[in-house]
N, C-alpha and C positions, 0 to 999 in steps of 0.2 A: 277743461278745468277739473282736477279732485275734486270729487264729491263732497268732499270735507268743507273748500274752502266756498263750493257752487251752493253748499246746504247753508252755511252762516250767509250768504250774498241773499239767499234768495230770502231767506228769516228778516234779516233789515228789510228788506224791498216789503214785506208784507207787512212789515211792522211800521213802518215810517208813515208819520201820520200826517195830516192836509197842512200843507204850507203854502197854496196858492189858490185864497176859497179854499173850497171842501175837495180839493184835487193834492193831492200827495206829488212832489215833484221830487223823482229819482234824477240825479244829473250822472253821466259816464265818461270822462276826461282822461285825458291820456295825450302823448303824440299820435300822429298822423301813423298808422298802421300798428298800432298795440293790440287793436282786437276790441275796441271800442262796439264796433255796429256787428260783429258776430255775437257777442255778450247780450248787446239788447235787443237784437232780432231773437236769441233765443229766452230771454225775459219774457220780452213780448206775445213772444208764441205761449211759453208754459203759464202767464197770466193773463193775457187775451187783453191787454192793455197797448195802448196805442205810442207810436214812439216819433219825437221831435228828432228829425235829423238837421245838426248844426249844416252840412252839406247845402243844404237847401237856400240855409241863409247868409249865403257868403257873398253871394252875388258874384265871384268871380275869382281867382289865384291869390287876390290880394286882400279879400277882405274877410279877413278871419277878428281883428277887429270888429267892422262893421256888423258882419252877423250877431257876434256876443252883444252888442248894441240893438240889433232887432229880435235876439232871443228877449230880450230885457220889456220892451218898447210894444213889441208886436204880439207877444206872444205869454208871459207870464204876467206882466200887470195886467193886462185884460182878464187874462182867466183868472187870476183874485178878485178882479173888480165884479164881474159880471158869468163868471162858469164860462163864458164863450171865449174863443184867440181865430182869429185869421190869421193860417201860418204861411208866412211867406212863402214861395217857391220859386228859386232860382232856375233854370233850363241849362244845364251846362253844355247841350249840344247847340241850342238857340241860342245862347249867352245874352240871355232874355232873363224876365220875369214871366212867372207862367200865374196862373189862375190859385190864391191861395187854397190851402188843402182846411176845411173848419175842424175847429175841438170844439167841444159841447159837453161840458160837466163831467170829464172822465174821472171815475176816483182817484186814478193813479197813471202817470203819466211818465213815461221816460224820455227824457233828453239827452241824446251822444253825437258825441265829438268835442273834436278841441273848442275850447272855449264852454263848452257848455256848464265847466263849475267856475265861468267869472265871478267877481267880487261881487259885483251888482245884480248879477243872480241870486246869490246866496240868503236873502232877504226871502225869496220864494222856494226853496230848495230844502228835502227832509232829509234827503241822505247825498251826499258827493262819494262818489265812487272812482278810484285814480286810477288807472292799469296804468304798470310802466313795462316795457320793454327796450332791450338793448339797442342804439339804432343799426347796426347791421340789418338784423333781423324784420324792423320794423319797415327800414327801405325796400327788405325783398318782398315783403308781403304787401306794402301799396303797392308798389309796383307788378307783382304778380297782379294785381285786383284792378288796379285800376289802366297800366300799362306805358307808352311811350308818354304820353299826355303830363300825366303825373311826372316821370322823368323829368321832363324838360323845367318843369316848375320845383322841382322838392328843393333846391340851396331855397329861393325867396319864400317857399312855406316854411320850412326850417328856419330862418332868421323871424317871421313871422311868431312863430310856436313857443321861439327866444325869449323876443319882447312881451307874449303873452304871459310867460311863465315867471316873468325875471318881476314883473308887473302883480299878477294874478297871486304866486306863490301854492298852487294849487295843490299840489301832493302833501304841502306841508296842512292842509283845510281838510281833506278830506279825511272822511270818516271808516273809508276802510281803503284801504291800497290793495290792490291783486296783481298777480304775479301775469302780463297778457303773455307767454309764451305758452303759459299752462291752458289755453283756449285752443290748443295745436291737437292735445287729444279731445277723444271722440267724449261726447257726454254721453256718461252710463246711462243714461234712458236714449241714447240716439241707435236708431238701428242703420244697417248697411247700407248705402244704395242700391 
């Protein structure tokens, strides 16, 4: 991402103030391979803040719904209510529930993936952050990432993403839109492998 547009993203992110309790909740929306969880893994890392992955609370190919339901349920009312969230955890290889992961009063918390700027999120949410990308682009890069698996499922998450969008209206809410192919170069503080 330009420095330019990573130096205004990271200013919100620091600036955005407690929307859930005294927890600040950044959301990262996008379609299915825009560069959503490379964005907030590198958030993450340069503010040492903890990150919701929608992934977790899908529960399975079909429930991109359901998750934005347990983002909601499970995870930001509690942390307004009480600082604490048991966050769900889906097993996509057990296609199980797995043992929640705990949040405990983090100042600042990011949540990425589709669905994570729902409507009924937005009540707990400081800043909605949108990456769009082309889908050509977007299919090769889940696909690179994720592999045949993905393949076989992207028509019924793309009609999925449809309904969430056509629904949600999410790019038009959000408070800064990024460009996700601009996540392809390297970040000037990232060094070589």
């Amino acid at each position: 991402m330009a420095a330019g547009a990573y130096d205004r993203l990271l200013a919100a992110v620091r600036a955005a103030p407690p929307s859930a309790g005294e927890s600040a909740v950044v959301a990262i929306d996008g379609r299915a391979g825009a560069g959503k969880s490379t964005l907030a893994a590198r958030l993450a890392r340069e503010l040492a803040v903890p990150v919701v992955e929608m992934d977790a609370l899908y529960g399975g190919w079909d429930g991109l719904q359901r998750g934005s339901e347990l983002l909601v349920d499970a995870v930001l009312a509690p942390l307004a209510e009480s600082g604490r969230a048991a966050v769900p955890r889906y097993d996509w290889i057990a296609e199980s529930w797995g043992e929640p992961t705990e949040l405990s009063r983090p100042p600042l918390v990011i949540v990425e993936g589709v669905g994570a700027g729902a409507p009924r999120a937005a009540a707990y949410t400081a800043l909605l952050v949108w990456l769009e990308l082309g889908a050509a682009e977007r299919r090769r890069r889940a696909i690179a990432r994720d592999g045949r698996a993905l393949a076989e499922h992207w028509e019924m998450w793309a009609r999925q993403e449809e309904r969430y969008l056509a629904a949600a209206d999410t790019p038009s809410r959000a408070g800064l839109a990024l460009d996700g192919g601009a996540l392809d170069a390297p970040a000037p503080d990232s060094q070589p492998a």
